[in-house]
VEXZABA-559599 format. One record per residue (C-alpha): residue in one letter; x, y, z; residue number from 1. Coordinates in Angstrom, 2 decimals. Each point is the difference from the previous one (the first is absolute). Last residue first. Layout:
<rs>
{"A",{X,Y,Z},NUM}
...
</rs>
This chain:
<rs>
{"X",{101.91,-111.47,96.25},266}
{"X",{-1.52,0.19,3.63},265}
{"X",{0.13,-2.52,2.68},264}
{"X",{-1.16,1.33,3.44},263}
{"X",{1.44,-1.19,3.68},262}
{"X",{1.48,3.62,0.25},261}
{"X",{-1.06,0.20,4.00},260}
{"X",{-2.75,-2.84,0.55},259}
{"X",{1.21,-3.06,1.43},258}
{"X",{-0.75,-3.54,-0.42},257}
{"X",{1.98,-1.39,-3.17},256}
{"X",{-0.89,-0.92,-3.70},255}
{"X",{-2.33,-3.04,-0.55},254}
{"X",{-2.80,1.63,-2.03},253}
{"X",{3.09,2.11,-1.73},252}
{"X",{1.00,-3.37,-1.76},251}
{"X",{-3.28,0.22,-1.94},250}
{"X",{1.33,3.23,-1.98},249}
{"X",{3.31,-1.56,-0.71},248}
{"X",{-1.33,-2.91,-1.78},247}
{"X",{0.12,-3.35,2.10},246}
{"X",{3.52,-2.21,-0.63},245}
{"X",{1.15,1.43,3.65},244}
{"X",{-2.76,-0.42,2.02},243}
{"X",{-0.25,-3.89,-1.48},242}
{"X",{3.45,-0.44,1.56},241}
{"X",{-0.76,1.87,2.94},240}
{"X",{-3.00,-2.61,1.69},239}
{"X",{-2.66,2.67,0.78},238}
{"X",{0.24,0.90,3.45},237}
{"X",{-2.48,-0.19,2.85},236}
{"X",{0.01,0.63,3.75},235}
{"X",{-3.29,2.16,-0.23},234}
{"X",{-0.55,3.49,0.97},233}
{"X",{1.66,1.93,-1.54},232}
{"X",{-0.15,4.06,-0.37},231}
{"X",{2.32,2.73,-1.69},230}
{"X",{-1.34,-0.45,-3.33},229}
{"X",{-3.77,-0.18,0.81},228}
{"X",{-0.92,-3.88,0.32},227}
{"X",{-1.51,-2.69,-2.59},226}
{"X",{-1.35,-3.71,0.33},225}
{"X",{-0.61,-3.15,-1.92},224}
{"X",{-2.16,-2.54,0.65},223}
{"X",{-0.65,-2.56,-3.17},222}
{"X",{-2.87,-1.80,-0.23},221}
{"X",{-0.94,-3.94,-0.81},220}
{"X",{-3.23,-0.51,2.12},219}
{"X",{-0.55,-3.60,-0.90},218}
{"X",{-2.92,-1.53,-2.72},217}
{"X",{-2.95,-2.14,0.26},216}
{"X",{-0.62,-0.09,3.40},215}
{"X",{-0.38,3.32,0.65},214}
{"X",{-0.37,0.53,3.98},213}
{"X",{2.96,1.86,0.92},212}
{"X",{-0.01,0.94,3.20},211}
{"X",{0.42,3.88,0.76},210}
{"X",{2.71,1.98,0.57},209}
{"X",{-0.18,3.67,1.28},208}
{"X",{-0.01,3.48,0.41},207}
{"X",{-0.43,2.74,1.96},206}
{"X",{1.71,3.36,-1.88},205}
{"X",{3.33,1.65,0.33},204}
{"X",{2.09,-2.77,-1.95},203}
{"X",{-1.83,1.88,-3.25},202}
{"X",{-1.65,-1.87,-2.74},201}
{"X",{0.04,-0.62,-3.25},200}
{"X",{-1.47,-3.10,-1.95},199}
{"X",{0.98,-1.47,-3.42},198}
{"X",{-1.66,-1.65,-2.74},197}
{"X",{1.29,-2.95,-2.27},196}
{"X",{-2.82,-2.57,0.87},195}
{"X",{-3.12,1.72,0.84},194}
{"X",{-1.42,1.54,2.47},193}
{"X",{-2.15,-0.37,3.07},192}
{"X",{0.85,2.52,2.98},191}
{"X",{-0.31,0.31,3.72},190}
{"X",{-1.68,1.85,2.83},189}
{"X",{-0.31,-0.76,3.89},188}
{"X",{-2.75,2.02,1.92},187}
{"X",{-2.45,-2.67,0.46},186}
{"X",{2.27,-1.75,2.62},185}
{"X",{-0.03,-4.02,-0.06},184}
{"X",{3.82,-0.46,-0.15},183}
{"X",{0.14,2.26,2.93},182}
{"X",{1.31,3.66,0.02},181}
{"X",{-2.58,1.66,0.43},180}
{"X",{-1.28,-1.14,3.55},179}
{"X",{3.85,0.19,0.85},178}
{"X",{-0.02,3.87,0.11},177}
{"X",{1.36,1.49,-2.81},176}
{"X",{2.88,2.79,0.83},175}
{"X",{-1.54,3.68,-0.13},174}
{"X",{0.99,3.10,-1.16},173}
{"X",{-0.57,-1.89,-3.62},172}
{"X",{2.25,1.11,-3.59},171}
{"X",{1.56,-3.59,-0.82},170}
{"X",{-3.31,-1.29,1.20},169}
{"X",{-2.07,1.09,-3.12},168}
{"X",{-1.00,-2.74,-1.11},167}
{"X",{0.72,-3.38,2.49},166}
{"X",{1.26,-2.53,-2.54},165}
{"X",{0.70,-3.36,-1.35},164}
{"X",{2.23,-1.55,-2.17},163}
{"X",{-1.31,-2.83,-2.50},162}
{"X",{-2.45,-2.93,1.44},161}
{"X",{-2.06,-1.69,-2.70},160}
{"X",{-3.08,1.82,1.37},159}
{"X",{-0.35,2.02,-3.23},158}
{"X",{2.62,-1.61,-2.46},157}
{"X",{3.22,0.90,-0.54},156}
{"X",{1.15,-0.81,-3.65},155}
{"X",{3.89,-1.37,0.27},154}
{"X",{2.97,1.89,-0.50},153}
{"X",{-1.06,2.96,2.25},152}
{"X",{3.13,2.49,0.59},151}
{"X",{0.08,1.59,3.65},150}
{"X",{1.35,3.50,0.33},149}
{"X",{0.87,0.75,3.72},148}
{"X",{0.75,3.42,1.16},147}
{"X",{2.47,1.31,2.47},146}
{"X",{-0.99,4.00,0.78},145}
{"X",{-3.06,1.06,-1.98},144}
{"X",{0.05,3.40,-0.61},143}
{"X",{-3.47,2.03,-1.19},142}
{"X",{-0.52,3.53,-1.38},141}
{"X",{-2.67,2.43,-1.08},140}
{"X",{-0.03,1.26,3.40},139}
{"X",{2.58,-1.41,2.17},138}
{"X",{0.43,-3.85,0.80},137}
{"X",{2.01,-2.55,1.62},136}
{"X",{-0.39,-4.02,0.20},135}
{"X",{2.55,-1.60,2.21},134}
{"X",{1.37,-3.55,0.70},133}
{"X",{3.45,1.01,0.19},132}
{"X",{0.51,-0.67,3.68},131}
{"X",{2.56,3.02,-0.14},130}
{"X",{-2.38,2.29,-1.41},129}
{"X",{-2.11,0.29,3.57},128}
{"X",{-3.84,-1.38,-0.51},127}
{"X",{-2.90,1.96,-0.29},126}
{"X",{-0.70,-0.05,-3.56},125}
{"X",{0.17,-3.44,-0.13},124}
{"X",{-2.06,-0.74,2.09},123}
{"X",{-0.64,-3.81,-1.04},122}
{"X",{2.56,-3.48,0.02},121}
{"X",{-0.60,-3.43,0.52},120}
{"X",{-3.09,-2.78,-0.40},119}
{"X",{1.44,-3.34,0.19},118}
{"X",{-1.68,-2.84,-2.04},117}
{"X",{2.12,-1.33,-2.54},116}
{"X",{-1.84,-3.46,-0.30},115}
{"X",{0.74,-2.97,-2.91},114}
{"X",{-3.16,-1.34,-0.13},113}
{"X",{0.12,-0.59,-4.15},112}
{"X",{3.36,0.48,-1.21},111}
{"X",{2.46,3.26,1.08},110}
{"X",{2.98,1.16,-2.84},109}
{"X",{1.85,2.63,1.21},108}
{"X",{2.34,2.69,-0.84},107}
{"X",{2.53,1.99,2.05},106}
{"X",{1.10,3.20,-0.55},105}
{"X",{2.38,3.19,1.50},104}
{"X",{0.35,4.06,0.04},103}
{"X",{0.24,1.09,-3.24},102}
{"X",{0.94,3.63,0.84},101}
{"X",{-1.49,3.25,-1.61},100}
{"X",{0.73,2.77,-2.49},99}
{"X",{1.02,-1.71,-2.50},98}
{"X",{2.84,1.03,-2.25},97}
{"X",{1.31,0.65,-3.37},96}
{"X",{-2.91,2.16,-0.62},95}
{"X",{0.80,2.12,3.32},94}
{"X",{-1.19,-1.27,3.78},93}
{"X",{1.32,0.56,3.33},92}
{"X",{-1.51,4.19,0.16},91}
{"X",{-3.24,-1.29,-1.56},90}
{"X",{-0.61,-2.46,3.22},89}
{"X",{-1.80,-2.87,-0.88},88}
{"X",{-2.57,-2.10,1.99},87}
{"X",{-4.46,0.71,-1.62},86}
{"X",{0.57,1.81,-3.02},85}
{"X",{3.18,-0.97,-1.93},84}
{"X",{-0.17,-3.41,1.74},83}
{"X",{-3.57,-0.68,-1.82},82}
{"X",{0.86,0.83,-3.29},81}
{"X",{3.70,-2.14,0.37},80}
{"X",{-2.13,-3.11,1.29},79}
{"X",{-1.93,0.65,-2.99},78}
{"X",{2.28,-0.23,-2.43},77}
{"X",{2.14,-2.70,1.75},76}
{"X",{2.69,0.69,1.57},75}
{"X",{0.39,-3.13,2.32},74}
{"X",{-2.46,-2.17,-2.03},73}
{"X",{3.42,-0.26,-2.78},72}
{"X",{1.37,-2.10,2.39},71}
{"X",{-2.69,-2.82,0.25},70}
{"X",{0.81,-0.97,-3.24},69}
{"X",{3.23,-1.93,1.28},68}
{"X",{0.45,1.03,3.45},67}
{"X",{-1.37,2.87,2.37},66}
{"X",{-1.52,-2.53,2.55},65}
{"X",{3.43,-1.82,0.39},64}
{"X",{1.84,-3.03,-1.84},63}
{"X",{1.50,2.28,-2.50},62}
{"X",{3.58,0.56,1.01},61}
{"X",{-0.29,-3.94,1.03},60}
{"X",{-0.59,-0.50,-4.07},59}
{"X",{-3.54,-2.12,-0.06},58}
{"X",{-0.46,-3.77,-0.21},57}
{"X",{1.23,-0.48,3.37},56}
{"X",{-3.29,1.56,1.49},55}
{"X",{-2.04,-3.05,-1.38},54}
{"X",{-3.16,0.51,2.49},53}
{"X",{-0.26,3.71,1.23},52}
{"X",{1.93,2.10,-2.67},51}
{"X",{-1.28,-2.83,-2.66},50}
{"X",{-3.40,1.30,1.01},49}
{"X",{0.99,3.60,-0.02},48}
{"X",{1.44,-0.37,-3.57},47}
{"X",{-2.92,-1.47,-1.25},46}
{"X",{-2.37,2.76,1.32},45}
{"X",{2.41,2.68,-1.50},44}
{"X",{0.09,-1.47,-3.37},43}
{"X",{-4.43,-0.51,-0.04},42}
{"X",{-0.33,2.99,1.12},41}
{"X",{2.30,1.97,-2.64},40}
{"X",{-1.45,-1.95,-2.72},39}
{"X",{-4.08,0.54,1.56},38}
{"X",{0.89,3.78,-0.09},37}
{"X",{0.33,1.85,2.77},36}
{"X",{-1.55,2.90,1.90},35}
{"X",{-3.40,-1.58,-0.53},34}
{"X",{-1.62,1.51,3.32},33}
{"X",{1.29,2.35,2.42},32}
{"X",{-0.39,-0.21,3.82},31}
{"X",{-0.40,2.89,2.27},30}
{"X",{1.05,0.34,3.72},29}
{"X",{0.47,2.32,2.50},28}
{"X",{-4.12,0.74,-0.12},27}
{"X",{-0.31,3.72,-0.50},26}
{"X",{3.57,1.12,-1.61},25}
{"X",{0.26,-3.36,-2.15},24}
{"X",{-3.80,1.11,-1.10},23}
{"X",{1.06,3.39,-0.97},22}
{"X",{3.05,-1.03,-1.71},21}
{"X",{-2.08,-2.52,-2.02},20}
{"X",{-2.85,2.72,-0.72},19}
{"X",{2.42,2.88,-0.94},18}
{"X",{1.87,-2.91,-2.50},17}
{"X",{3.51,-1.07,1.26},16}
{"X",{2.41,0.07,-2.25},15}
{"X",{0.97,-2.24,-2.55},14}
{"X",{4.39,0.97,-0.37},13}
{"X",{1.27,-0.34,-3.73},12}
{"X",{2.18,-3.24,-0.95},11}
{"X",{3.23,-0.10,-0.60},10}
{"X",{1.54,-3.10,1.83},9}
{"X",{1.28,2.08,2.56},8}
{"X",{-3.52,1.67,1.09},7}
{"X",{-1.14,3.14,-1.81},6}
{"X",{-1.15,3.46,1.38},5}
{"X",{2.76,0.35,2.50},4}
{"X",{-0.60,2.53,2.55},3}
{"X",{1.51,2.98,-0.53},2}
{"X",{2.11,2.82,1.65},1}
</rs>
């Protein structure tokens, strides 16, 4: 029993660093800086705009979140680092396989005043496994039940408007009372970053939309989300002709929900 220390296209797993797994652990959220290069941003943040406004000019097997150059964000290095610690299981992964779901995505592209307001989730920990939205832990270990990776593809700005978040609700005994969950509440946290970084976060924790208040460039991001292998939670599928021309390794992101002998090995 493994887990996979590359991803399908061959490159090695990033792991978490002590101080990035520790921070996930005590906030529910961490976001990563300068994961991409300006190429691979600038690619993926033309192909979401023609995926929004010229959607004919793309293959229908890749008119989805996951197409063109946004496929290879579904593995990617760190993606893999972080899944290794934080969602798989060792006894559903090998090197030929990954030892957790892809569970769905959606991207989205928000101008100036567009509002996503609509605070959600929180105690994690205390919530049955069935609802999926759960953050477990032991000593010296953490599991984050459906998790949401969001790709940046333009800079984020402080005050521009990017997710927002309660820290440390995904562990609370207690549900927020309304007083902190306003738009006006001191206790709400976000992020700046650049273009081409990516945020993690679990399900379990309060979080939100914002307005976006640039008015010099959109939100372009890219939500995509992961599951344990026997666990879904969103009616999503990729569209099977691109499943089927991925690499082997990547299919397994998209294998079924169960658990008994659901492992690839070579």
């Amino acid at each position: 029993m493994s887990i996979p220390a590359t991803n399908a296209d061959g490159a090695a797993a990033i792991p978490f660093t002590d101080e990035q797994r520790y921070v996930f652990d005590v906030q529910g959220w961490i976001a990563i800086p300068d994961v991409l290069s300006d190429d691979q941003v600038g690619e993926m943040r033309e192909f979401t705009y023609r995926l929004h406004r010229d959607r004919g000019s793309i293959s229908p097997a890749h008119r989805s979140s996951i197409g063109g150059p946004l496929e290879a964000l579904t593995d990617h290095p760190i993606v893999l680092g972080f899944m290794n610690e934080f969602v798989a299981h060792l006894h559903h992964a090998s090197e030929e396989c990954y030892g957790f779901r892809f569970e769905g995505s959606f991207s989205t592209i928000r101008g100036a005043g567009h509002d996503n307001f609509s605070p959600h989730g929180g105690n994690g920990m205390l919530r049955f496994p069935g609802n999926h939205h759960t953050y477990h832990v032991v000593p010296g270990k953490a599991h984050s039940g459906l998790t949401r990776v969001v790709w940046e593809l333009n800079q984020v700005r402080d005050g521009d408007g990017g997710t927002a978040f309660l820290c440390g609700s995904h562990k609370a005994a207690f549900g927020a009372p309304p007083s902190l969950l306003g738009r006006d509440s001191p206790r709400w946290e976000s992020y700046s970053c650049p273009a081409g970084s990516v945020l993690f976060f679990t399900e379990a924790i309060t979080h939100t939309g914002w307005v976006w208040s640039n008015t010099e460039w959109d939100r372009v991001a890219i939500f995509n989300s992961y599951n344990t292998v026997g666990s879904k939670w969103h009616k999503w599928e990729p569209h099977p002709e691109q499943l089927t021309a991925m690499p082997p390794k990547r299919q397994t992101l998209f294998r079924g929900v169960y658990c008994q002998d659901n492992v690839v090995r070579g």
